[in-house]
N, C-alpha and C positions, 0 to 999 in steps of 0.2 A: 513581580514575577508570580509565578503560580502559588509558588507556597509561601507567598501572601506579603514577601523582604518585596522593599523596596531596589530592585537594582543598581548598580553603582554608576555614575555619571561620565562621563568618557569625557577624558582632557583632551584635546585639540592641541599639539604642538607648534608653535609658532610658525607661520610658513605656508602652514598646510591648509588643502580646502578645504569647507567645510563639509560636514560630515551629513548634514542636513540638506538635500538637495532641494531646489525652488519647489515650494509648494509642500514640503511638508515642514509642519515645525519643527523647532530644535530639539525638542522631550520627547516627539514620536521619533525622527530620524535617529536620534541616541541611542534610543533602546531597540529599534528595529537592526542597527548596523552590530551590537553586543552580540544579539541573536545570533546575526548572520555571519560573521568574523570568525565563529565557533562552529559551524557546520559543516561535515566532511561530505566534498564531492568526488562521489567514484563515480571512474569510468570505467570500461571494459578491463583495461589494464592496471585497476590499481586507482589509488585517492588522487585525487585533482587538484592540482592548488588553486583557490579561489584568493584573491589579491586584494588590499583594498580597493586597488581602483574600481574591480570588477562588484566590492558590494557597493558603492557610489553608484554606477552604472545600472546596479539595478535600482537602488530607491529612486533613482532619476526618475525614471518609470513606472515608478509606485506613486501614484498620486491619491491625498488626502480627497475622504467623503467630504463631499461639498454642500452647502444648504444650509438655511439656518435652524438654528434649535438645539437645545438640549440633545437630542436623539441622535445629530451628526459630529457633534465633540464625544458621546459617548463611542459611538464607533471607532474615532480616531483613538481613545484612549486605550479601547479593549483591543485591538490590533496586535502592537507589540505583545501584551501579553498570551491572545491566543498563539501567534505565532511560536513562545516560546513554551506554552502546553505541548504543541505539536513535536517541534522537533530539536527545544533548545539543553542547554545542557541538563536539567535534572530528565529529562525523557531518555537522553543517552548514554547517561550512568545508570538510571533507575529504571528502564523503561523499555528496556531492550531494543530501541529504536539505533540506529547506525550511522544513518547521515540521511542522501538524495541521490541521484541518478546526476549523471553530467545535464546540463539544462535545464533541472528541474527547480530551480529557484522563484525565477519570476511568476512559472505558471503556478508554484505555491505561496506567493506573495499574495497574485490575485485568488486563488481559491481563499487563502484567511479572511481578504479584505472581503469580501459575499458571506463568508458563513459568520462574520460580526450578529449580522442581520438576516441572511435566509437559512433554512434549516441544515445541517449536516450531518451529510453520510460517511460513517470510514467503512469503508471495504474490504474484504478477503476472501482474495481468491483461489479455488480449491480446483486441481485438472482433474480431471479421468483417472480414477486406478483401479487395479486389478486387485490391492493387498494394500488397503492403506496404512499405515504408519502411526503406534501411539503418538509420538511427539509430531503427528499434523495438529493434537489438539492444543499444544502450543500456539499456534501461531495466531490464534484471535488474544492472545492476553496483553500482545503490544499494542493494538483497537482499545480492549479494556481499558489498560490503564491511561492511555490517550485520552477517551472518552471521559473518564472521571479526574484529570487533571482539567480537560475543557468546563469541565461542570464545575471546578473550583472557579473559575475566571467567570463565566456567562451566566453560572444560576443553574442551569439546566445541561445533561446530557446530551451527546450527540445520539443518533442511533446508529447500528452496528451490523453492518450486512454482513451477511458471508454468504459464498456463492459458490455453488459446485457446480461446474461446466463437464457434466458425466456422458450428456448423449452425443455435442460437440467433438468433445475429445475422445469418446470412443471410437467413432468415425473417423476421424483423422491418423489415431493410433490400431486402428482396426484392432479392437477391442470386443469382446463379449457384450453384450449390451447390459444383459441378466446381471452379471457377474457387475458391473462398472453400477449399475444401478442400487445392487445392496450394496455395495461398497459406503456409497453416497448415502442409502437411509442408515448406515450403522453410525457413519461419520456424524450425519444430523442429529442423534439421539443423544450421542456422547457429549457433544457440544453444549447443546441446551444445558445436559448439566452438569457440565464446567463451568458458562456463563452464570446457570443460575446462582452458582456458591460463592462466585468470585467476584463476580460487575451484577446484583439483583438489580442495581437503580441503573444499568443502563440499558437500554428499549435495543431490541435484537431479533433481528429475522433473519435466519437460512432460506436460502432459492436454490433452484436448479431450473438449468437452463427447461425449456419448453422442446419436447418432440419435435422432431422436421421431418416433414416427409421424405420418405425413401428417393425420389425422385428429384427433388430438390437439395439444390446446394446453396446455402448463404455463403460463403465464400468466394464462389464464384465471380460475381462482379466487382467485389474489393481486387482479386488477383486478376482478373480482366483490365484494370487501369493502370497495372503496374506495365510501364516500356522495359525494355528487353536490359536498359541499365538498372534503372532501380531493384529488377526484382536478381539482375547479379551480384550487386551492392548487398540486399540482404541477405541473399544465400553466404556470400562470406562472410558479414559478422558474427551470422549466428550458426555456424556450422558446428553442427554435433550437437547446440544449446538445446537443453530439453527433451533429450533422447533423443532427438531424430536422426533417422537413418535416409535419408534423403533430402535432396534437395527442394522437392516438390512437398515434402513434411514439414520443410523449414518454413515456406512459405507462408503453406494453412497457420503453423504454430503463428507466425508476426500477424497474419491477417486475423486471425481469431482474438489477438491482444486489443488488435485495432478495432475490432467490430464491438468489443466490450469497453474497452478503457474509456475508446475516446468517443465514437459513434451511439454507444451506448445500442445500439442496432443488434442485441442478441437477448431472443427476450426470453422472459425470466416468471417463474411459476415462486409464488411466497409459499414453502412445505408447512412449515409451523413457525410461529412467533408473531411478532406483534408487524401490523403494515407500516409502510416507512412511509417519512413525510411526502405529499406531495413538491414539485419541481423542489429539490435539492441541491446544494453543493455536494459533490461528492471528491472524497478523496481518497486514493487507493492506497493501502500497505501491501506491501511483498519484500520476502525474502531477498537476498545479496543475487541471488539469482537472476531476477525481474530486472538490471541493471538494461540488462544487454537484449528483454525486450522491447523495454523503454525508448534506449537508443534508435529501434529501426522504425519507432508508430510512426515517427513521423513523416516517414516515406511513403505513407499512404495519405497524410493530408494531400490537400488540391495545396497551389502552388499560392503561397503568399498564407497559409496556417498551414504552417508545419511545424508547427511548436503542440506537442503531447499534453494531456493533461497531466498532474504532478502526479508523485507517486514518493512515497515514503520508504526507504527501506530498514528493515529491521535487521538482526542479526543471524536470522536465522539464513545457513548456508547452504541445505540441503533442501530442496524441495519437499512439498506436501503431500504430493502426488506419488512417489516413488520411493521405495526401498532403498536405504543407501546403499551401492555395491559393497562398501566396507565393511558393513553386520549394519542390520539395525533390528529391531523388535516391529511386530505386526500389531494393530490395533487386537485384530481377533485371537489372536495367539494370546498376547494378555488376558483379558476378557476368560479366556482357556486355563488363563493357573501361569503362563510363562512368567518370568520375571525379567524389571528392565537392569536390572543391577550389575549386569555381566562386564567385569571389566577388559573384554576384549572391544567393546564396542565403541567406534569411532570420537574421538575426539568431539565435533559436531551434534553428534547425535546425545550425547553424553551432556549437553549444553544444552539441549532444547528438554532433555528428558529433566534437567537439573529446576529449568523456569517451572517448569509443567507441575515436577513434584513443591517447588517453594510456594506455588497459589494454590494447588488443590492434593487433596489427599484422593489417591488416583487408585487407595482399596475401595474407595465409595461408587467404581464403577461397576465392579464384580457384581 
Protein backbone atom coordinates (compact mmCIF):
# COMPACT_ATOMS: atom_id res chain seq x y z
CA UNK A 1 0.00 0.00 0.00
CA UNK A 2 1.14 3.60 -0.07
CA UNK A 3 2.49 3.72 3.26
CA UNK A 4 4.76 1.29 2.40
CA UNK A 5 2.44 -2.26 4.72
CA UNK A 6 2.00 -4.77 2.71
CA UNK A 7 -1.84 -5.38 2.26
CA UNK A 8 -3.62 -8.26 3.36
CA UNK A 9 -4.34 -11.22 1.05
CA UNK A 10 -8.08 -11.87 0.37
CA UNK A 11 -9.48 -15.47 1.22
CA UNK A 12 -11.62 -16.89 -1.51
CA UNK A 13 -14.54 -18.87 0.04
CA UNK A 14 -15.13 -22.03 -1.18
CA UNK A 15 -17.59 -21.95 -4.07
CA UNK A 16 -16.93 -18.82 -5.24
CA UNK A 17 -15.26 -17.37 -8.56
CA UNK A 18 -12.49 -16.23 -8.62
CA UNK A 19 -11.57 -13.09 -7.77
CA UNK A 20 -8.71 -12.75 -10.44
CA UNK A 21 -10.40 -12.36 -13.84
CA UNK A 22 -8.50 -14.13 -17.12
CA UNK A 23 -5.61 -12.14 -17.80
CA UNK A 24 -4.81 -10.69 -14.80
CA UNK A 25 -2.87 -12.37 -12.01
CA UNK A 26 -3.79 -13.46 -8.78
CA UNK A 27 -1.60 -10.73 -6.53
CA UNK A 28 -2.80 -7.93 -9.05
CA UNK A 29 -6.51 -8.90 -9.22
CA UNK A 30 -6.32 -9.23 -5.02
CA UNK A 31 -5.25 -6.13 -4.31
CA UNK A 32 -7.06 -4.21 -7.15
CA UNK A 33 -10.49 -5.94 -5.92
CA UNK A 34 -9.44 -4.65 -1.68
CA UNK A 35 -9.22 -1.29 -3.41
CA UNK A 36 -12.30 -1.46 -5.08
CA UNK A 37 -14.68 -3.33 -2.41
CA UNK A 38 -13.94 -0.17 -0.23
CA UNK A 39 -15.01 2.69 -2.48
CA UNK A 40 -18.17 4.66 -2.14
CA UNK A 41 -20.35 5.12 -5.30
CA UNK A 42 -22.69 8.19 -5.18
CA UNK A 43 -25.12 8.85 -7.29
CA UNK A 44 -27.47 11.78 -7.70
CA UNK A 45 -29.57 10.46 -4.84
CA UNK A 46 -27.17 9.16 -2.42
CA UNK A 47 -24.23 6.17 -2.13
CA UNK A 48 -24.61 3.31 -4.76
CA UNK A 49 -24.02 0.00 -3.74
CA UNK A 50 -21.21 -1.48 -5.82
CA UNK A 51 -21.62 -5.64 -5.42
CA UNK A 52 -18.98 -8.03 -5.84
CA UNK A 53 -20.10 -9.05 -8.97
CA UNK A 54 -19.90 -5.64 -10.33
CA UNK A 55 -15.98 -5.24 -8.96
CA UNK A 56 -15.33 -8.85 -11.01
CA UNK A 57 -17.07 -7.04 -13.90
CA UNK A 58 -15.00 -4.54 -13.96
CA UNK A 59 -11.35 -6.12 -13.54
CA UNK A 60 -12.73 -8.38 -16.35
CA UNK A 61 -12.14 -5.46 -18.35
CA UNK A 62 -9.01 -4.22 -16.70
CA UNK A 63 -6.50 -6.07 -18.60
CA UNK A 64 -2.80 -6.57 -17.61
CA UNK A 65 0.22 -4.39 -19.52
CA UNK A 66 1.51 -6.84 -21.93
CA UNK A 67 5.22 -7.25 -23.35
CA UNK A 68 7.98 -8.52 -22.19
CA UNK A 69 10.64 -7.07 -19.71
CA UNK A 70 11.07 -5.76 -16.53
CA UNK A 71 9.37 -2.43 -17.43
CA UNK A 72 5.79 -4.43 -17.97
CA UNK A 73 5.75 -6.41 -14.57
CA UNK A 74 6.65 -3.13 -13.07
CA UNK A 75 3.62 -1.60 -14.28
CA UNK A 76 1.44 -4.40 -13.27
CA UNK A 77 2.87 -4.17 -9.81
CA UNK A 78 2.57 -0.29 -9.36
CA UNK A 79 -1.25 -0.43 -10.44
CA UNK A 80 -2.95 -1.57 -7.42
CA UNK A 81 -0.85 0.43 -5.43
CA UNK A 82 -1.31 3.89 -7.44
CA UNK A 83 -4.79 3.01 -7.49
CA UNK A 84 -4.85 2.89 -3.88
CA UNK A 85 -2.84 6.48 -3.58
CA UNK A 86 -5.70 7.72 -5.54
CA UNK A 87 -8.64 6.89 -3.97
CA UNK A 88 -8.36 3.77 -1.48
CA UNK A 89 -8.87 3.90 2.19
CA UNK A 90 -5.92 5.92 3.74
CA UNK A 91 -7.01 8.82 0.92
CA UNK A 92 -10.53 8.78 2.46
CA UNK A 93 -9.75 8.86 6.08
CA UNK A 94 -6.81 11.14 5.52
CA UNK A 95 -7.18 12.65 2.49
CA UNK A 96 -10.26 14.20 2.25
CA UNK A 97 -11.28 12.37 -0.87
CA UNK A 98 -15.02 10.83 -0.66
CA UNK A 99 -15.56 8.14 -2.97
CA UNK A 100 -16.49 8.39 -7.35
CA UNK A 101 -19.39 9.41 -9.31
CA UNK A 102 -21.82 6.62 -10.43
CA UNK A 103 -19.67 5.03 -13.46
CA UNK A 104 -16.68 6.46 -12.78
CA UNK A 105 -14.82 3.10 -12.00
CA UNK A 106 -13.51 1.65 -15.03
CA UNK A 107 -12.68 5.11 -16.65
CA UNK A 108 -10.42 5.28 -13.40
CA UNK A 109 -9.09 1.88 -13.60
CA UNK A 110 -7.77 2.85 -17.13
CA UNK A 111 -6.57 6.47 -16.27
CA UNK A 112 -4.27 4.52 -13.20
CA UNK A 113 -3.24 1.91 -15.68
CA UNK A 114 -1.71 5.13 -18.34
CA UNK A 115 -0.48 7.22 -15.62
CA UNK A 116 1.89 3.88 -14.37
CA UNK A 117 3.86 5.04 -17.46
CA UNK A 118 2.80 8.50 -19.01
CA UNK A 119 2.67 11.58 -17.06
CA UNK A 120 -0.08 12.79 -14.65
CA UNK A 121 -2.29 15.49 -14.17
CA UNK A 122 -4.87 16.04 -11.12
CA UNK A 123 -7.05 18.88 -11.79
CA UNK A 124 -9.16 21.55 -10.11
CA UNK A 125 -11.65 23.19 -11.20
CA UNK A 126 -12.47 26.71 -10.27
CA UNK A 127 -16.21 28.60 -12.03
CA UNK A 128 -16.68 32.28 -12.43
CA UNK A 129 -17.35 34.31 -9.15
CA UNK A 130 -18.32 37.56 -8.22
CA UNK A 131 -16.83 37.20 -4.18
CA UNK A 132 -14.95 34.22 -3.92
CA UNK A 133 -14.85 32.14 -0.94
CA UNK A 134 -11.71 31.71 1.67
CA UNK A 135 -12.39 27.96 1.99
CA UNK A 136 -12.15 27.71 -2.21
CA UNK A 137 -8.34 27.58 -1.09
CA UNK A 138 -9.24 24.43 0.20
CA UNK A 139 -9.87 22.48 -2.36
CA UNK A 140 -6.46 21.98 -4.22
CA UNK A 141 -5.18 20.12 -0.66
CA UNK A 142 -7.09 16.93 -1.60
CA UNK A 143 -4.72 17.17 -5.37
CA UNK A 144 -1.81 17.82 -2.76
CA UNK A 145 -2.05 15.18 -0.82
CA UNK A 146 -2.95 12.88 -3.68
CA UNK A 147 0.00 14.05 -5.34
CA UNK A 148 2.42 13.24 -2.66
CA UNK A 149 0.91 9.74 -1.59
CA UNK A 150 1.50 9.14 -5.65
CA UNK A 151 5.14 10.26 -5.30
CA UNK A 152 5.42 7.74 -2.23
CA UNK A 153 4.53 4.81 -4.79
CA UNK A 154 6.20 6.08 -8.35
CA UNK A 155 9.33 8.23 -7.11
CA UNK A 156 8.07 11.24 -8.37
CA UNK A 157 5.04 13.69 -8.25
CA UNK A 158 2.26 14.21 -10.34
CA UNK A 159 1.64 17.74 -11.46
CA UNK A 160 -1.31 19.80 -10.21
CA UNK A 161 -3.36 21.97 -12.33
CA UNK A 162 -6.00 24.26 -11.19
CA UNK A 163 -8.13 25.97 -13.53
CA UNK A 164 -10.42 29.06 -13.37
CA UNK A 165 -13.01 29.02 -16.14
CA UNK A 166 -13.65 33.11 -15.17
CA UNK A 167 -14.33 34.45 -18.94
CA UNK A 168 -16.51 31.18 -19.88
CA UNK A 169 -18.50 31.36 -16.78
CA UNK A 170 -18.92 34.86 -16.81
CA UNK A 171 -20.64 34.75 -20.00
CA UNK A 172 -22.92 32.06 -19.22
CA UNK A 173 -23.80 33.65 -15.73
CA UNK A 174 -23.74 37.16 -17.17
CA UNK A 175 -21.12 38.24 -14.97
CA UNK A 176 -19.04 41.44 -14.83
CA UNK A 177 -16.15 40.53 -16.67
CA UNK A 178 -13.63 43.15 -14.61
CA UNK A 179 -15.03 42.04 -11.34
CA UNK A 180 -14.89 37.80 -12.39
CA UNK A 181 -11.32 38.53 -13.52
CA UNK A 182 -9.83 40.01 -10.14
CA UNK A 183 -11.65 37.53 -8.59
CA UNK A 184 -9.50 34.88 -10.41
CA UNK A 185 -5.96 36.87 -10.16
CA UNK A 186 -6.73 37.27 -6.04
CA UNK A 187 -7.72 33.40 -5.99
CA UNK A 188 -4.34 32.65 -8.21
CA UNK A 189 -1.99 34.67 -5.72
CA UNK A 190 -3.47 32.97 -2.51
CA UNK A 191 -3.07 29.66 -3.88
CA UNK A 192 0.49 29.69 -5.09
CA UNK A 193 1.00 30.25 -1.58
CA UNK A 194 -0.92 27.78 -0.03
CA UNK A 195 0.69 25.17 -2.38
CA UNK A 196 3.93 26.67 -1.80
CA UNK A 197 3.91 25.90 2.27
CA UNK A 198 2.06 22.84 1.98
CA UNK A 199 2.99 20.43 -1.40
CA UNK A 200 6.89 22.58 -2.37
CA UNK A 201 7.79 19.24 -4.14
CA UNK A 202 4.80 19.02 -6.05
CA UNK A 203 5.02 20.90 -9.81
CA UNK A 204 1.70 23.27 -9.91
CA UNK A 205 0.32 25.62 -12.49
CA UNK A 206 -2.98 27.88 -12.38
CA UNK A 207 -4.79 28.67 -15.87
CA UNK A 208 -7.57 30.53 -17.00
CA UNK A 209 -9.56 29.88 -19.60
CA UNK A 210 -8.35 31.99 -22.94
CA UNK A 211 -10.58 35.19 -24.18
CA UNK A 212 -13.38 34.51 -26.84
CA UNK A 213 -14.40 36.80 -28.93
CA UNK A 214 -17.50 38.57 -28.37
CA UNK A 215 -18.99 37.20 -31.29
CA UNK A 216 -18.24 33.78 -30.99
CA UNK A 217 -19.71 31.06 -29.05
CA UNK A 218 -17.81 27.75 -28.28
CA UNK A 219 -20.65 26.20 -27.04
CA UNK A 220 -22.60 26.59 -29.71
CA UNK A 221 -21.96 23.44 -31.67
CA UNK A 222 -21.70 20.92 -28.52
CA UNK A 223 -25.49 22.22 -27.95
CA UNK A 224 -26.23 22.23 -31.68
CA UNK A 225 -25.84 18.06 -31.56
CA UNK A 226 -27.89 17.70 -28.70
CA UNK A 227 -31.73 16.25 -30.15
CA UNK A 228 -34.61 17.61 -28.62
CA UNK A 229 -34.45 14.24 -25.99
CA UNK A 230 -31.22 14.51 -24.72
CA UNK A 231 -31.02 18.10 -24.13
CA UNK A 232 -34.63 17.31 -22.06
CA UNK A 233 -32.81 14.56 -20.22
CA UNK A 234 -30.35 17.15 -19.11
CA UNK A 235 -32.34 20.01 -18.18
CA UNK A 236 -34.01 17.67 -15.68
CA UNK A 237 -31.08 16.18 -13.97
CA UNK A 238 -29.59 19.01 -13.33
CA UNK A 239 -32.21 21.47 -12.73
CA UNK A 240 -31.39 24.28 -10.36
CA UNK A 241 -27.57 22.36 -10.15
CA UNK A 242 -25.10 25.16 -10.15
CA UNK A 243 -27.12 28.24 -9.67
CA UNK A 244 -29.01 28.09 -12.76
CA UNK A 245 -31.90 29.81 -13.24
CA UNK A 246 -32.77 28.48 -16.62
CA UNK A 247 -32.96 25.86 -18.63
CA UNK A 248 -31.04 27.24 -21.44
CA UNK A 249 -28.07 27.95 -18.37
CA UNK A 250 -28.31 24.42 -17.46
CA UNK A 251 -27.40 23.38 -20.78
CA UNK A 252 -24.16 25.85 -21.27
CA UNK A 253 -23.33 24.84 -17.49
CA UNK A 254 -23.29 20.46 -18.84
CA UNK A 255 -21.82 21.52 -22.15
CA UNK A 256 -19.01 23.69 -20.53
CA UNK A 257 -18.15 20.30 -18.19
CA UNK A 258 -18.11 18.71 -21.56
CA UNK A 259 -15.95 20.91 -23.53
CA UNK A 260 -13.32 20.85 -20.46
CA UNK A 261 -13.49 17.49 -18.87
CA UNK A 262 -13.72 15.27 -21.61
CA UNK A 263 -12.96 17.24 -25.08
CA UNK A 264 -10.45 19.08 -23.44
CA UNK A 265 -11.57 21.85 -26.28
CA UNK A 266 -11.47 24.98 -23.96
CA UNK A 267 -8.32 26.48 -24.10
CA UNK A 268 -6.33 27.47 -21.53
CA UNK A 269 -3.64 30.49 -20.75
CA UNK A 270 -0.57 28.98 -17.86
CA UNK A 271 -1.03 32.54 -15.37
CA UNK A 272 2.02 31.61 -13.28
CA UNK A 273 3.79 28.15 -12.19
CA UNK A 274 5.58 25.73 -13.69
CA UNK A 275 4.26 24.23 -17.55
CA UNK A 276 2.70 20.84 -17.39
CA UNK A 277 3.87 17.80 -18.99
CA UNK A 278 3.37 17.37 -22.47
CA UNK A 279 0.28 14.70 -23.69
CA UNK A 280 -0.79 13.74 -20.11
CA UNK A 281 -3.23 11.58 -18.17
CA UNK A 282 -5.24 13.68 -16.55
CA UNK A 283 -7.57 13.21 -13.79
CA UNK A 284 -10.19 15.57 -12.32
CA UNK A 285 -11.09 16.21 -8.60
CA UNK A 286 -14.39 18.01 -7.64
CA UNK A 287 -16.45 18.58 -4.88
CA UNK A 288 -19.93 16.15 -3.93
CA UNK A 289 -21.35 18.61 -6.24
CA UNK A 290 -19.51 17.52 -9.60
CA UNK A 291 -21.57 14.20 -9.05
CA UNK A 292 -24.54 15.36 -11.07
CA UNK A 293 -22.20 16.97 -13.64
CA UNK A 294 -20.46 13.92 -14.33
CA UNK A 295 -23.66 12.08 -14.68
CA UNK A 296 -24.92 14.22 -17.88
CA UNK A 297 -21.08 14.45 -19.97
CA UNK A 298 -21.80 11.69 -21.23
CA UNK A 299 -24.76 12.79 -23.32
CA UNK A 300 -22.67 14.80 -25.26
CA UNK A 301 -20.25 11.87 -26.36
CA UNK A 302 -21.19 10.58 -30.05
CA UNK A 303 -23.05 7.26 -29.71
CA UNK A 304 -20.74 4.15 -28.76
CA UNK A 305 -18.22 6.71 -26.09
CA UNK A 306 -20.42 7.73 -23.78
CA UNK A 307 -18.49 6.89 -20.96
CA UNK A 308 -16.88 10.41 -19.28
CA UNK A 309 -13.48 10.60 -18.17
CA UNK A 310 -13.18 9.78 -14.24
CA UNK A 311 -13.44 12.22 -11.78
CA UNK A 312 -12.66 11.95 -8.18
CA UNK A 313 -14.74 13.39 -5.56
CA UNK A 314 -13.87 14.99 -2.45
CA UNK A 315 -15.65 16.17 0.47
CA UNK A 316 -16.13 19.14 -0.11
CA UNK A 317 -20.07 20.15 -0.48
CA UNK A 318 -20.29 23.53 -1.32
CA UNK A 319 -18.91 24.81 -4.32
CA UNK A 320 -15.75 27.12 -5.05
CA UNK A 321 -17.34 29.32 -7.01
CA UNK A 322 -20.11 30.71 -4.78
CA UNK A 323 -20.94 31.95 -1.28
CA UNK A 324 -22.71 29.54 0.64
CA UNK A 325 -26.48 30.91 1.16
CA UNK A 326 -26.14 29.62 4.77
CA UNK A 327 -23.08 32.50 5.85
CA UNK A 328 -19.94 31.88 4.62
CA UNK A 329 -16.64 34.20 4.89
CA UNK A 330 -15.16 36.10 1.54
CA UNK A 331 -11.63 35.58 0.54
CA UNK A 332 -11.47 39.55 0.50
CA UNK A 333 -13.25 40.19 3.55
CA UNK A 334 -10.52 38.00 5.38
CA UNK A 335 -7.57 39.45 3.78
CA UNK A 336 -9.72 42.89 5.23
CA UNK A 337 -9.22 41.84 9.24
CA UNK A 338 -12.67 39.50 9.03
CA UNK A 339 -12.42 36.42 10.94
CA UNK A 340 -13.40 32.83 9.96
CA UNK A 341 -14.19 31.65 13.43
CA UNK A 342 -17.89 32.63 13.62
CA UNK A 343 -19.94 30.02 15.02
CA UNK A 344 -23.02 30.78 13.17
CA UNK A 345 -21.48 29.42 10.04
CA UNK A 346 -22.65 26.35 8.19
CA UNK A 347 -21.77 23.05 9.14
CA UNK A 348 -19.89 22.53 5.63
CA UNK A 349 -18.27 25.47 5.45
CA UNK A 350 -16.87 25.11 9.06
CA UNK A 351 -15.24 21.74 7.51
CA UNK A 352 -13.56 23.04 4.62
CA UNK A 353 -12.47 26.20 6.72
CA UNK A 354 -11.20 23.24 9.48
CA UNK A 355 -8.79 21.26 6.48
CA UNK A 356 -7.66 24.70 5.20
CA UNK A 357 -6.61 25.89 8.86
CA UNK A 358 -5.02 22.06 9.79
CA UNK A 359 -2.36 22.59 6.44
CA UNK A 360 -1.72 26.14 6.44
CA UNK A 361 -1.60 28.95 8.83
CA UNK A 362 -4.02 31.09 6.98
CA UNK A 363 -2.42 34.73 9.21
CA UNK A 364 0.44 34.05 6.62
CA UNK A 365 -1.99 35.53 4.08
CA UNK A 366 -2.69 38.89 5.52
Amino acid sequence: MADGSEPATLVRPAGRAPLAPAGLGKKQGNLLTAVLRGIPLLGPQGTVPFAEADVRACLARFQPAEGPGAETGLVNRLRPRLLDAVVGARARTRGYIRGLPEGAVEPLLDTVGRAVAEPLVLRVVFGATVRVPLRALSYVLPAARMAERIAEVTGSAPYLQAVYVGGLGARINDLPARTVDAEGALLAGCLERVLAATAPAVPYGFFADRPVPARQDPLAPVLASLDARRRHEIAELLAGKGGSRSARQTLQYAAAHALLHDRDAIPLDLVHGARPPTRPVVLDLGGLQERHFHNVRGLFAAEGRRVPKPLVLTRHSVPPYTMSRAGDIALRDFLAGATPDSPDLPTAVRRDLDLLRANFPLETLR
